[in-house]
C-alpha positions in Angstrom: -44.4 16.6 -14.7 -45.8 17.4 -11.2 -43.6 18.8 -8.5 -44.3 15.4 -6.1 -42.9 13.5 -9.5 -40.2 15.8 -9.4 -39.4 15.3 -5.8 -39.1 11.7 -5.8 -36.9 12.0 -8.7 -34.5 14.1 -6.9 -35.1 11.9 -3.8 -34.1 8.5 -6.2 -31.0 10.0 -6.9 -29.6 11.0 -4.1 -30.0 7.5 -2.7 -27.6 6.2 -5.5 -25.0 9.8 -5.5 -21.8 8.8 -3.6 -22.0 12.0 -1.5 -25.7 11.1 -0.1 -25.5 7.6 0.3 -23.4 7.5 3.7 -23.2 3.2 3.4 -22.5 3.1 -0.3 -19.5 5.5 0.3 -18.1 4.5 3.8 -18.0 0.8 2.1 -15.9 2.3 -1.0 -13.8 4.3 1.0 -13.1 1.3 3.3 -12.7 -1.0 0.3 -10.2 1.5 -0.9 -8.3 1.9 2.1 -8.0 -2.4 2.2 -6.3 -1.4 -1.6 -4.0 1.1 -0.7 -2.5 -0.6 2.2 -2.4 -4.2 0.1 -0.4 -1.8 -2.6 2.0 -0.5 0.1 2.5 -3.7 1.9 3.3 -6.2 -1.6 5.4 -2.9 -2.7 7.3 -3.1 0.6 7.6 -6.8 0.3 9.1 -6.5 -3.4 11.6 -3.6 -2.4 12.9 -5.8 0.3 13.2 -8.8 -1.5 14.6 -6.8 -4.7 17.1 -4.8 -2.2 17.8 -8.4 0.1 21.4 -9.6 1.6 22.9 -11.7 -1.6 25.4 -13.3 0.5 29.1 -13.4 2.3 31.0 -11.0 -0.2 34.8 -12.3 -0.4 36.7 -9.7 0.7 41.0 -10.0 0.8 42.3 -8.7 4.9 45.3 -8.3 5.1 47.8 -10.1 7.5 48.7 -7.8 9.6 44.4 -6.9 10.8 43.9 -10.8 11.4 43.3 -11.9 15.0 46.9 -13.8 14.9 48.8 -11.1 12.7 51.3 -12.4 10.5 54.4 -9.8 10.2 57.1 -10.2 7.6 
């Protein structure tokens, strides 16, 4: 094998490593930001909604707090 043989190998494979191929690994690193923020955002959404208001609890007052107390 001849060192220009050798060269282009090298060369081949550097256009298809992740650390040499500046579009190949801005594109994953911007298809994995899209992923990480989707995760947070659907997380955040299911938190809220598993964490939500369920509703007007019934809770006794007494008669002497109400706007019109009623004393004995």
């Amino acid at each position: 094998m001849s060192q220009q043989d050798l060269q282009h190998e090298v060369e081949s494979h550097k256009d298809k490593e992740f650390g040499y191929n500046w579009v190949t690994s801005s594109r994953f690193l911007f298809y994995m930001q899209v992923f990480v923020v989707l995760a947070f955002l659907l997380g955040g959404c299911y938190n809220l909604y598993q964490h939500r208001y369920k509703g007007k609890p019934e809770v006794e007052v007494p008669d002497n707090t109400l706007y019109t107390p009623k004393y004995k």
